[in-house]
Structure formats: C-alpha cells, structure tokens
N, CA, C and O of each residue as an XYZ file, in Angstrom:
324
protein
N      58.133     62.150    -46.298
C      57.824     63.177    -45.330
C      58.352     64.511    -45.891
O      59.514     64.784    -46.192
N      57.110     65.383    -45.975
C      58.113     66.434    -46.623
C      58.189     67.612    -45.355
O      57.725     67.500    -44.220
N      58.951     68.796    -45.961
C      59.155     69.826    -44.876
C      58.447     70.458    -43.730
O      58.985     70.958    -42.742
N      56.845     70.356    -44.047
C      55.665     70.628    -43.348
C      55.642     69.509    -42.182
O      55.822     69.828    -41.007
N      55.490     68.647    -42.444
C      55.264     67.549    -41.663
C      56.415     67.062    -40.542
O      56.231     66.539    -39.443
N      57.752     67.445    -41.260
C      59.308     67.228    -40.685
C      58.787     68.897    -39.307
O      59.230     69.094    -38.176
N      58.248     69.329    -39.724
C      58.311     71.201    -38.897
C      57.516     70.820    -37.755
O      57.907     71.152    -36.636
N      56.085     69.941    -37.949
C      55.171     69.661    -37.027
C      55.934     68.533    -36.305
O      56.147     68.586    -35.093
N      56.305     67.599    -37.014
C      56.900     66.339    -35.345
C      57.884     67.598    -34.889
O      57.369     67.802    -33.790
N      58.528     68.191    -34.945
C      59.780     69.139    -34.503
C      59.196     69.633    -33.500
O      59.527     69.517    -32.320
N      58.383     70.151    -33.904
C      57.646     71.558    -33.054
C      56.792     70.640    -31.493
O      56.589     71.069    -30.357
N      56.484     69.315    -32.105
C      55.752     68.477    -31.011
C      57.064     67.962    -30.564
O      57.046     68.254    -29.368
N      57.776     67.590    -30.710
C      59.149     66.921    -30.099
C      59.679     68.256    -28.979
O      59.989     68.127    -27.794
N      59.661     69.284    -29.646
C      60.165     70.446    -28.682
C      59.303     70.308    -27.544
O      59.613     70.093    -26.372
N      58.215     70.459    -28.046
C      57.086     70.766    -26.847
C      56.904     69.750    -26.157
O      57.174     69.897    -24.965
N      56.472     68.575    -26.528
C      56.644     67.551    -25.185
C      57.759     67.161    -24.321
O      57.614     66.840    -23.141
N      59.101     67.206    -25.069
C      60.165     67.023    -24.257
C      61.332     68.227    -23.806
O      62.481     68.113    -23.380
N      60.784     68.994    -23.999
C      61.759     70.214    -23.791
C      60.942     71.249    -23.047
O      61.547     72.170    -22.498
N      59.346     71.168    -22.964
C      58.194     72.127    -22.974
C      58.330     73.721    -23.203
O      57.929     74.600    -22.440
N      58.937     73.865    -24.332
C      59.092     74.966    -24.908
C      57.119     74.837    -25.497
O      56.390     73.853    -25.621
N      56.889     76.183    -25.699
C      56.135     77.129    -25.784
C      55.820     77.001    -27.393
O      56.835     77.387    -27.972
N      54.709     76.571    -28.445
C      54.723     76.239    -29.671
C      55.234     77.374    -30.684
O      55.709     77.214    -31.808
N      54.971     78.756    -29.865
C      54.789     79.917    -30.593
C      56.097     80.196    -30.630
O      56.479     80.564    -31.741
N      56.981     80.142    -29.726
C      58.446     80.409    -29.750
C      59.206     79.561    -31.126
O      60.021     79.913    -31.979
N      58.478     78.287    -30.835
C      58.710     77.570    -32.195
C      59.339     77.595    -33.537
O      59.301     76.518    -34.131
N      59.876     78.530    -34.112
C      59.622     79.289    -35.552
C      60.765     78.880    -36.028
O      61.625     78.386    -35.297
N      60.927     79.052    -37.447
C      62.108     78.108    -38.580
C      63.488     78.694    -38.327
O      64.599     78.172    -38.416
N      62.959     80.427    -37.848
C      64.585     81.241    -37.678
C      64.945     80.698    -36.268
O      66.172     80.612    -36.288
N      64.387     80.188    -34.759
C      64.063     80.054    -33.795
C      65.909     79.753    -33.339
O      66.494     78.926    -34.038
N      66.574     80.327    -32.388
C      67.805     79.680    -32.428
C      67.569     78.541    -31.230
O      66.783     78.719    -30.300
N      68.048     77.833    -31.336
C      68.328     76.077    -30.489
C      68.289     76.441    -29.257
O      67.431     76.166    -28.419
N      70.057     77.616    -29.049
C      70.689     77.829    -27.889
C      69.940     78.975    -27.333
O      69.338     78.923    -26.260
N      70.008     80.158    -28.210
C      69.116     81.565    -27.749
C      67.915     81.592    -27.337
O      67.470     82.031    -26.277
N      67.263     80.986    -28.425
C      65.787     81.335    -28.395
C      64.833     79.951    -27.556
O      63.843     80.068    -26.834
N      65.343     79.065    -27.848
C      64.758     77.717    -27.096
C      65.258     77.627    -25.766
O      64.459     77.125    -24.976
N      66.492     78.015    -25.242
C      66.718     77.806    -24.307
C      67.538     76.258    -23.650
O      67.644     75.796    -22.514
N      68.075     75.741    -25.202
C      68.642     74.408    -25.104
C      69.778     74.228    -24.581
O      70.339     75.319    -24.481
N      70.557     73.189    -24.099
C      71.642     72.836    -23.438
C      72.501     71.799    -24.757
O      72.207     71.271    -25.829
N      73.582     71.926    -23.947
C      73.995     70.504    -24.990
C      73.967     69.107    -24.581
O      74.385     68.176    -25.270
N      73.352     68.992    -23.199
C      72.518     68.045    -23.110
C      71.206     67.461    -23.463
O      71.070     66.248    -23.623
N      70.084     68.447    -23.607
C      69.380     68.539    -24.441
C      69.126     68.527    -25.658
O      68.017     68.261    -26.121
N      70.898     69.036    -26.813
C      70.771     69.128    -27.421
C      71.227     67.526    -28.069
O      71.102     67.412    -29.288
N      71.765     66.260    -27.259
C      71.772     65.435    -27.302
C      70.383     64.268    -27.384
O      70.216     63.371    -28.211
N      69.371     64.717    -26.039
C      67.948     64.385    -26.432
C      67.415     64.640    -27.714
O      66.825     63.642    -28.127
N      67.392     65.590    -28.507
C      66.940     66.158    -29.717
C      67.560     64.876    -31.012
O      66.975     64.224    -31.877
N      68.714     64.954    -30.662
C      69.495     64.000    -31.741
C      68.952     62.320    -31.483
O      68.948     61.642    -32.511
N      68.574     61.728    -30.398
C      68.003     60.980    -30.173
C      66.265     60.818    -30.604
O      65.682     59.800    -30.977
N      65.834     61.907    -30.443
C      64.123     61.849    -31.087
C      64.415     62.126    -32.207
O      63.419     61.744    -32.823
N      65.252     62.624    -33.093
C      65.198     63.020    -34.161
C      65.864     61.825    -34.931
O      65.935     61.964    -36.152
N      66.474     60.403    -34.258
C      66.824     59.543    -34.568
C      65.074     58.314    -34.655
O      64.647     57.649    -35.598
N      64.662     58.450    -33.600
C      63.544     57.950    -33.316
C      62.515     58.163    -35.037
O      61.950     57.315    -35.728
N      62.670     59.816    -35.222
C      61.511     60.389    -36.143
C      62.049     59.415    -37.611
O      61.365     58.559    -38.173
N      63.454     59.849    -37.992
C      64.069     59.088    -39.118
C      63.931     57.496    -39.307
O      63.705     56.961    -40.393
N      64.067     56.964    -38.343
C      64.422     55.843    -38.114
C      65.756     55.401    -38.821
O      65.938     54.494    -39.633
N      66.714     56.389    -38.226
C      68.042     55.452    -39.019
C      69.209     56.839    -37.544
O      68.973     57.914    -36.994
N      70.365     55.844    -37.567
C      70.960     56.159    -36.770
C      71.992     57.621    -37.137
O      72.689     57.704    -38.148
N      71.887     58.657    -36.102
C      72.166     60.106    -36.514
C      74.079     60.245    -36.281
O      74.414     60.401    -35.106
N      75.051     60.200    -37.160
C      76.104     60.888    -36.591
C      76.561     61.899    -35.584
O      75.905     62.926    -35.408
N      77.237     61.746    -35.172
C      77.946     63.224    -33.953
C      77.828     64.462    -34.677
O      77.112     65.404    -34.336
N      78.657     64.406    -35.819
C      78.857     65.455    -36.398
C      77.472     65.864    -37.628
O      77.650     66.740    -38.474
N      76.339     65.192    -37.544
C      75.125     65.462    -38.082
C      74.155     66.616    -37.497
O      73.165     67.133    -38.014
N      74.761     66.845    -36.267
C      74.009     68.164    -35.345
C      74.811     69.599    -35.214
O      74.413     70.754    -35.061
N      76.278     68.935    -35.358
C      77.498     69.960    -35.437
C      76.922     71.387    -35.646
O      76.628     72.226    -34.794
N      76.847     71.440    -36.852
C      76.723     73.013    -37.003
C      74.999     73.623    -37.113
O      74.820     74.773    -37.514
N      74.079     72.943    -36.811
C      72.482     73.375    -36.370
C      72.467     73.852    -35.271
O      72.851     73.264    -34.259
N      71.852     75.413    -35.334
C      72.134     76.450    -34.785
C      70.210     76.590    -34.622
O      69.645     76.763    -33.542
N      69.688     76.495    -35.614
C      68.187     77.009    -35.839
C      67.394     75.651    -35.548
O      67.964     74.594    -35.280
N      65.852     75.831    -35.646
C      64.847     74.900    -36.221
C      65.223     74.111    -37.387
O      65.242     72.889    -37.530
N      65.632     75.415    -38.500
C      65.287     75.178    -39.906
C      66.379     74.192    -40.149
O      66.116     73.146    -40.744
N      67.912     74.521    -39.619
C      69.088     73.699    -39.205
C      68.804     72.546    -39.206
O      69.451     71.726    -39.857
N      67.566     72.175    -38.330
C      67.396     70.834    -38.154
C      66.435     69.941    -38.711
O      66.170     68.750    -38.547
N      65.859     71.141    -39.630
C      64.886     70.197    -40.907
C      65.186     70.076    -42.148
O      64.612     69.558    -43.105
N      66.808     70.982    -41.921
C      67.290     70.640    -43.010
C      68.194     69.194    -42.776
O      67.977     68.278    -43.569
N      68.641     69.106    -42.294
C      69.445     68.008    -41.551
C      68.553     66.675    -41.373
O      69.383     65.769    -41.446
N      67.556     66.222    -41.220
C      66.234     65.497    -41.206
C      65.935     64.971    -42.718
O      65.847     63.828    -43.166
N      65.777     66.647    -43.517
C      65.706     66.084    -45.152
C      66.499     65.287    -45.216
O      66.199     64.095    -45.137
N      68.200     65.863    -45.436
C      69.363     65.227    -45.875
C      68.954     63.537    -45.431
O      68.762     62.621    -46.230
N      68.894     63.463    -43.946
C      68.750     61.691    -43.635
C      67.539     61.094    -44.389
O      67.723     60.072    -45.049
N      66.314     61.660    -44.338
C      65.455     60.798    -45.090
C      66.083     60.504    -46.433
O      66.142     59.334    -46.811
N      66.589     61.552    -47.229
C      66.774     61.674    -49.107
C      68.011     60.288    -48.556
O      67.924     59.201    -49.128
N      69.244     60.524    -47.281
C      70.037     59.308    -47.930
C      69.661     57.955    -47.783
O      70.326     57.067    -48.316
C-alpha cells in the first residue's frame, strides 16, 4: 500500500466515521484544529487505523500525530515493520 492509497482509506475513514467534510481533508490538515477531533475520537482513529493495517497499534504509536500526514506516516512505519 503505498502513500496514495494509505491518504484515500484516511480521508474515507475520516469521512464516514467522524463526517468531516473531504475537502477539509488535506496532508497539513491538523487532527485537533482543523478536523475538529477529540481524544476520544482520536482513540476511534487508532482503532480503524488498526483495522486498515491489520496488526495491533501501540499507545504511544499516535503520541505525537498532530496532522493527516502524521498519520500516514505512522501507517507507513506499521506496514514497512
């Protein structure tokens, strides 16, 4: 799965379960600012994003993702380990 494809489940994961807006969407996009996320929500996220990987996500694997891009970089890292 490369970065394109990691951006589109993201962007559909936002939007069906969060119903954020696609266009708001974007790689700089902040989590908390711009999405409008909670850290309950930001717990749902770590769960679909466990779902997308298929392998189980650490606590401290979301720690410091602040952005989108935060979290496709974080996505790479699990697929590559």
């Amino acid at each position: 799965m490369n970065r394109d494809t990691i951006y589109q489940h993201l962007q559909q994961i936002l939007f069906d379960n969060f119903e954020i807006p696609a266009e708001k969407i974007t790689l700089e996009a902040s989590l908390y600012e711009d999405l409008d996320l909670d850290s309950i929500d930001a717990v749902d996220l770590v769960i679909h994003v466990q779902d997308l990987v298929g392998k189980k996500v650490g606590p401290d694997a979301f720690k410091n993702a602040r952005t989108v891009g935060d979290v496709i970089d974080i996505v790479v890292d699990l697929l590559a380990s």
